[in-house]
C-alpha positions in Angstrom: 0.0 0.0 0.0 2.6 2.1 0.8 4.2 1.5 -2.6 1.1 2.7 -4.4 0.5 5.5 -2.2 4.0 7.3 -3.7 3.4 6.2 -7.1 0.3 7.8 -7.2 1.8 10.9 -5.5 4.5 11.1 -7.7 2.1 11.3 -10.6 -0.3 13.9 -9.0 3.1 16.2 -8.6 3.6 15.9 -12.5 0.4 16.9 -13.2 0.5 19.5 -11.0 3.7 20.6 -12.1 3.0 20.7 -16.1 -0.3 22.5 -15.0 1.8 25.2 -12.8 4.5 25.9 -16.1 1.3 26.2 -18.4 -0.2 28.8 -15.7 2.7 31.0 -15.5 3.4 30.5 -19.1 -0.6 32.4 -19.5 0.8 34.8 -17.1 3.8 35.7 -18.9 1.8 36.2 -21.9 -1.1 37.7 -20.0 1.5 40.7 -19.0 3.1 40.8 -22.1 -0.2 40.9 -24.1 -3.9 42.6 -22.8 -5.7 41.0 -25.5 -6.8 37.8 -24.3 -7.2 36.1 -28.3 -3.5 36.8 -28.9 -2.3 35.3 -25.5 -4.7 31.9 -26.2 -2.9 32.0 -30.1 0.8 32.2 -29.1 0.0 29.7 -26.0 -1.2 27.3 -28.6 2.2 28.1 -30.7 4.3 27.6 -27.3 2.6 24.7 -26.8 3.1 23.1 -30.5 6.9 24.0 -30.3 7.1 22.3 -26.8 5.2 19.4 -28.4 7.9 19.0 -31.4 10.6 19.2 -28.9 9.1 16.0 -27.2 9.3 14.1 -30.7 12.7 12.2 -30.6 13.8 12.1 -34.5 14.8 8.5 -36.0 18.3 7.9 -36.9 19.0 8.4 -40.7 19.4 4.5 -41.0 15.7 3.9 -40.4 14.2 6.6 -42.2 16.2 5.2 -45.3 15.5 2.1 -44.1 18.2 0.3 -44.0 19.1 -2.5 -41.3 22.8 -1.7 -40.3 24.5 -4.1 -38.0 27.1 -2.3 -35.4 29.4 -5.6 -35.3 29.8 -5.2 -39.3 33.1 -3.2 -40.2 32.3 0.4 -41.7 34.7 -0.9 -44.7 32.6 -3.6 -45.4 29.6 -1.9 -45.4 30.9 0.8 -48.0 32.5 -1.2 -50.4 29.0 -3.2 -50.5 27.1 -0.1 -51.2 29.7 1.6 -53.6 31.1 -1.7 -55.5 28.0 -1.6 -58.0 28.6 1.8 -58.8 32.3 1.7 -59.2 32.1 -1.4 -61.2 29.4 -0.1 -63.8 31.8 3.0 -64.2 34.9 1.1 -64.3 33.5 -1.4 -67.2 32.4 2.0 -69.4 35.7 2.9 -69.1 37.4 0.0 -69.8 35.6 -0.4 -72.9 35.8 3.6 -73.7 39.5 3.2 -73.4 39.5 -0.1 -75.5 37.6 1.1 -78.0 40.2 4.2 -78.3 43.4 2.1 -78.3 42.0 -0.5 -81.0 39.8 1.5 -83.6 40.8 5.3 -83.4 44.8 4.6 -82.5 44.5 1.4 -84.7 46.9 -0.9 -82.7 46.9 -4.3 -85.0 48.1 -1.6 -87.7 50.7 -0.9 -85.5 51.3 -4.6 -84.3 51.5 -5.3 -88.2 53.6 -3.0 -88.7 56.2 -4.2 -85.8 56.0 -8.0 -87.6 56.3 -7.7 -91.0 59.5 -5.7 -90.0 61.0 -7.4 -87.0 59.7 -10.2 -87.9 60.4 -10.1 -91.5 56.7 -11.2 -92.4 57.0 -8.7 -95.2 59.3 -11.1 -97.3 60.6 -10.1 -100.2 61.1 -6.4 -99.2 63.0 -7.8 -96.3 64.9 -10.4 -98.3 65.8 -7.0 -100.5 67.3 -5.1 -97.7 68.9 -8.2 -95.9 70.6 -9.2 -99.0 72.2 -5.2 -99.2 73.7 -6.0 -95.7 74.6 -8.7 -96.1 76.7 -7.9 -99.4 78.0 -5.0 -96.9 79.4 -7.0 -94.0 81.0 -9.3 -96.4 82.8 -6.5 -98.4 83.4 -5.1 -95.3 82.2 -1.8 -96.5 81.9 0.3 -93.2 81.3 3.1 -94.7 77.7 1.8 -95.2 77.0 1.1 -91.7 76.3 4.1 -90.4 72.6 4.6 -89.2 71.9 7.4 -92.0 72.8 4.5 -95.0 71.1 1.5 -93.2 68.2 3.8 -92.7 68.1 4.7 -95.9 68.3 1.0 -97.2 65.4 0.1 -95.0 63.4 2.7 -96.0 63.7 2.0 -99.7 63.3 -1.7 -98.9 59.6 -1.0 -97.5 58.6 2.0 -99.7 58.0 -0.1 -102.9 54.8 -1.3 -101.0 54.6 1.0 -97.5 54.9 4.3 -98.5 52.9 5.4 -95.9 54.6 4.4 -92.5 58.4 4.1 -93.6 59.5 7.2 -91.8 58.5 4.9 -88.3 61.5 2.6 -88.6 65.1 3.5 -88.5 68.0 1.2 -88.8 71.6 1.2 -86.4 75.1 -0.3 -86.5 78.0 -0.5 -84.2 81.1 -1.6 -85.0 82.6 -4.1 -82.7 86.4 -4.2 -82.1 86.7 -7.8 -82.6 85.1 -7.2 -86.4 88.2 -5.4 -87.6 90.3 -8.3 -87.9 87.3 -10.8 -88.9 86.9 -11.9 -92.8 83.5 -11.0 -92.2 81.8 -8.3 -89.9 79.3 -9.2 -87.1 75.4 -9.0 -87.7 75.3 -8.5 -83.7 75.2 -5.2 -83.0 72.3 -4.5 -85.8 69.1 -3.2 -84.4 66.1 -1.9 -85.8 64.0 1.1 -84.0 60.7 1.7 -84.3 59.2 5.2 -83.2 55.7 4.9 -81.2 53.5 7.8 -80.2 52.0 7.6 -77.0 49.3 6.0 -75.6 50.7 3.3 -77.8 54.2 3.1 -76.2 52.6 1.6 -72.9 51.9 -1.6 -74.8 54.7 -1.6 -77.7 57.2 -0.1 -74.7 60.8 0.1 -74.9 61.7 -3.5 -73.4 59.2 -5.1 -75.8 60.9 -3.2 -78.8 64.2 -4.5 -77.0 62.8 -8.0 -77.3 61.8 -7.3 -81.3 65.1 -6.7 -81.6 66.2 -9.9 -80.2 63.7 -11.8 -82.1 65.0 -10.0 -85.6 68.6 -10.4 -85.0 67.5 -14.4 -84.2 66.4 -14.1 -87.6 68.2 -12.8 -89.8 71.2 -14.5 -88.7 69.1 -17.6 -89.9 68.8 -15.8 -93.2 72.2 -14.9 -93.3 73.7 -18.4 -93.0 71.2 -19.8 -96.1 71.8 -16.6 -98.3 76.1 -17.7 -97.6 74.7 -21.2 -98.6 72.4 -20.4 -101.4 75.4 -17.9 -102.8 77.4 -21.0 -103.3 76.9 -23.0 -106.3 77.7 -26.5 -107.3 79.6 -25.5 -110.4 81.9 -22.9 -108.2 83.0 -26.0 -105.7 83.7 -28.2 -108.5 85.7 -25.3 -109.6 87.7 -24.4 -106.5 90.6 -27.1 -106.6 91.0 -26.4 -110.5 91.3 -22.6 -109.5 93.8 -23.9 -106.8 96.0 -25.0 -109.4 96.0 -22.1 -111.3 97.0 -19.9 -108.0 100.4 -20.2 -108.1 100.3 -18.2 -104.7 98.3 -21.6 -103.0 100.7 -24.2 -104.6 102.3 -24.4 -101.8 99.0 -25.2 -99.5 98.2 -27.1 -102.2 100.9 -29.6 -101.9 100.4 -29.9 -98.1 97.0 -30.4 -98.2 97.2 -34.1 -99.6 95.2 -36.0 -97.4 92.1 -35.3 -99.6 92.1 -35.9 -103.4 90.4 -32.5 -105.5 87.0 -35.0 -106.2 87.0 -36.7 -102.6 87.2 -33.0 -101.1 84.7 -31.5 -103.8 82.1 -34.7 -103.2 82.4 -33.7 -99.4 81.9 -30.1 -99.8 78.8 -31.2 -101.5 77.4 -33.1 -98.9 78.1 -30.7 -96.1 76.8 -28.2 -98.4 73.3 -30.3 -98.7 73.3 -31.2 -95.0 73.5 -27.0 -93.7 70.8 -26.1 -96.5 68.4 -28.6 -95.3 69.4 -27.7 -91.2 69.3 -24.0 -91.9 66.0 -24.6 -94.2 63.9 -27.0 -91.6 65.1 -24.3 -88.7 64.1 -21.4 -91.3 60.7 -23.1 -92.1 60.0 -23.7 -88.3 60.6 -20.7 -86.9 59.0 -18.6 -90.1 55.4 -20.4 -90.1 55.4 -23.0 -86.8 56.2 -20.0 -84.2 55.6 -16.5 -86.4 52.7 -17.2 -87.9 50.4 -19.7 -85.3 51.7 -17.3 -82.1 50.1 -14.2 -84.1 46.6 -16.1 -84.9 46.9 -16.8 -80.7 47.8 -12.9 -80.9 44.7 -11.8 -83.0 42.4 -14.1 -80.9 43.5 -12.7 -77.3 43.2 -8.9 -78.7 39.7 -9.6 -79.9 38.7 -11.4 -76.0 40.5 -8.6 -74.1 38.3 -6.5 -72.0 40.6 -3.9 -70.6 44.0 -2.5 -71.3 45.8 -4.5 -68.5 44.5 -7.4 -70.4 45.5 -6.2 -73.5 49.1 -5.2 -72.4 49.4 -9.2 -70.9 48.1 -10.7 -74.0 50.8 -8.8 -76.1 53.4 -9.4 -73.4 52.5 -13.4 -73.2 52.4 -13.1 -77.6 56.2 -11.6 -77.5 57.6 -13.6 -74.5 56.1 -17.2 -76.3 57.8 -16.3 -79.5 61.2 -14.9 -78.0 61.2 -18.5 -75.7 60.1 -20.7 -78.4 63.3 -19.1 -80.6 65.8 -20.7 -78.0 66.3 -17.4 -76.5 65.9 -17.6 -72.7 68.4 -18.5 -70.7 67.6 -21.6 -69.6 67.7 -23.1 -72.8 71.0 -21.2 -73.9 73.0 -24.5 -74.9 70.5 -25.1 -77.6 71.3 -21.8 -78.9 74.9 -22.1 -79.0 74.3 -24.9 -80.7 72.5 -23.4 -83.5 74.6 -20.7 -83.8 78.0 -23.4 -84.0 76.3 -24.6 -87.2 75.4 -21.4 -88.7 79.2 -20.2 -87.7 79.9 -23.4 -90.6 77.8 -21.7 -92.8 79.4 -18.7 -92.8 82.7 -20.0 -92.9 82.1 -22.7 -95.9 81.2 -19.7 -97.7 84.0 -17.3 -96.8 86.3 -20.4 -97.5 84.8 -20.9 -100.9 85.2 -16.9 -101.4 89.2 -17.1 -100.7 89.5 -20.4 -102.9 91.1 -21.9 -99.8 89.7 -24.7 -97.9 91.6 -27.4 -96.9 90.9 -31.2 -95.8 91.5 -30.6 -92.1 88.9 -27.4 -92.2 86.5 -30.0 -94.1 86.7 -33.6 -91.5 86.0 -30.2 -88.4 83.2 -29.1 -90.4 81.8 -32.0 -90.5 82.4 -33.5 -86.9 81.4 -30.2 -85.5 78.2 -30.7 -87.8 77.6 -33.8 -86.8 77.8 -32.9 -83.1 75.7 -30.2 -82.8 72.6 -31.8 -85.0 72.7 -34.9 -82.6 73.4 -32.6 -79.2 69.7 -30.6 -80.7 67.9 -33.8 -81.8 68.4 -35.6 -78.4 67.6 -32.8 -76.6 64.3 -31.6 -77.9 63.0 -35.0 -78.6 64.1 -35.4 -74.3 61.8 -31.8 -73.8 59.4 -33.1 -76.3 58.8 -36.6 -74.2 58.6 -34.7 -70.8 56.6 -31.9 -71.7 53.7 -31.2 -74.1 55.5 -29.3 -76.6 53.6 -29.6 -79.7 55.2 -26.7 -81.6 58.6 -28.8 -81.4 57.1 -31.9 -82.2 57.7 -31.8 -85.9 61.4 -29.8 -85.5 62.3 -33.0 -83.1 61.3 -35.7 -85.4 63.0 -34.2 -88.4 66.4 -33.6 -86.5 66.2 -37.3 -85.3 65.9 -38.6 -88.8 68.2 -36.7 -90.0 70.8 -37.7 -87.7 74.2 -37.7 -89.6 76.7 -40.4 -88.6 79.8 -39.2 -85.9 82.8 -40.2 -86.9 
């Protein structure tokens, strides 16, 4: 009862209370105001202000509706809300800037461009300004090998069918100081530049052009040793030991050089002759449709699936990186490539031999051991890559070089 009884009291004193405020709040106006309407109109205003004071206002969550759980992190909650946004802008923009790089900046013009140069796609104008240099190097004619001639070669080379775009490529030569006392000058330090305007230099950058260059020298090293091996013709080695005799200046190598007789050393030349072509071809062949031409259909496939630029910089990058691997020039596989480039050193010395009219039987038996050597060293090998790994681009190089296996002496 007692319990009640204060309860009760306690209620009758707020009453009482807000009845005593609203009295002296008539007072106040009362005094302020004789005229008893305007007192009863701002008391109703007083008491419609006091009422709005009383009304405790919802959180901005709930008006808005939305649950929000305190133990969820803040980051959480705004990449949720903003991720749809962000990714609906980032896609337009990816496919803005796409659209800009591949139709208005025309980069598979440009890509074309970089290949049928680099990568000599562009045959017979290359063949036409390979052949010039390599006439040069084996003259020994330095005074074409400055940039401003080699330039000029190139660009003559590619105007008969490009006249638009030849002022983009430039051609550079270095002299080495081992080349000086060499029969024939070094291919090397060779290099072909390409200029790039930008937004296009973050794809074709300047360690990609770096790995063109690479890639072209690769090549037309290739080229080099079967032009030296094409240059040479049957009639000119059946001719070399009668020209020997003639040379009264190489009677007396001539003499000492008795361990082959003039047919047994011209039938040899022969058949080393027929064994480099057909390396240097099947090598040529390989590289020229097996890895140029199949990587750039995988090229033009990844362009036309790429979504974004990053995508489109990878796809290049993985393009250029397959074809610079496949051509036996990463570093784990440089054996192979010394290997390659022993037989195409033959070449280029069965040529310069034939040149001089002086080859002799012991230059002939090395020829042909070092020959033999390196063509079984690159058959075992790549049909040993070919069984571990799935290598299909090799499979056809590897069965070729293993039947084609020449006998070690």
């Amino acid at each position: 009862m007692n319990d009640s009884g204060m309860v009760i009291g306690e209620c009758n004193e707020e009453v009482v209370g807000k009845e005593s405020h609203c009295r002296d709040e008539n007072d106040v106006l009362q005094v302020a105001a004789d005229d008893e309407f305007l007192v009863t109109a701002f008391a109703s205003l007083i008491q419609g202000i006091q009422d709005d004071k009383e009304v405790v206002k919802k959180p901005r969550c709930e008006e808005l509706g939305l649950n929000l759980d305190p133990m969820v992190p803040l980051e959480a909650i705004l990449s949720d809300s903003l991720a749809q946004g962000v990714i609906k802008h980032y896609n337009r923009s990816s496919t803005a800037l796409l659209n800009l790089v591949l139709k208005d900046l025309n980069l598979e013009e440009e890509l074309s461009k970089a290949r049928l140069v680099f990568f000599m796609e562009a045959g017979d104008l290359m063949q036409d300004f390979n052949y010039q240099i390599f006439n040069i190097i084996h003259r020994k004619d330095t005074d074409m090998l400055d940039s401003s001639s080699l330039t000029l070669l190139l660009q003559d080379s590619l105007f008969q069918r490009f006249e638009g775009w030849v002022d983009q490529f430039s051609c550079g030569y270095e002299l080495l100081p081992e080349d000086q006392h060499s029969p024939v000058l070094s291919l090397r330090s060779l290099s072909i530049n390409m200029a790039i305007s930008w937004p296009l230099n973050i794809i074709l950058s300047e360690e990609n052009l770096k790995m063109y260059n690479k890639i072209f020298l690769f090549l037309v090293n290739l080229k080099h040793s079967l032009w030296c091996l094409q240059s040479i013709s049957l009639a000119e080695i059946a001719q070399l030991d009668r020209q020997m005799n003639k040379d009264e200046s190489l009677a007396d190598d001539l003499n000492s050089d008795v361990s082959l007789s003039a047919g047994q050393k011209q039938h040899r030349l022969q058949l080393l002759r027929a064994w480099l072509i057909y390396f240097v071809t099947l090598l040529h062949g390989y590289f020229m449709s097996r890895v140029i031409h199949s990587t750039q259909l995988e090229l033009r496939d990844g362009i036309a699936r790429a979504t974004d630029l990053d995508v489109l910089i990878e796809v290049h990058q993985l393009y250029l990186t397959k074809i610079h691997d496949t051509c036996f020039l990463h570093p784990e596989v440089r054996m192979l490539k010394e290997a390659i480039y022993m037989i195409l050193g033959i070449c280029i010395e069965f040529h310069t031999g034939i040149a001089e009219r002086s080859i002799h039987s012991g230059a002939i038996s090395n020829w042909e051991d070092k020959y033999a050597r390196c063509h079984n060293f690159l058959s075992t090998m790549l049909n040993e890559m070919v069984r571990k790994k799935k290598l299909p681009h090799l499979e056809g190089l590897a069965a070729a070089l293993l039947h084609s296996c020449p006998q070690q002496q």
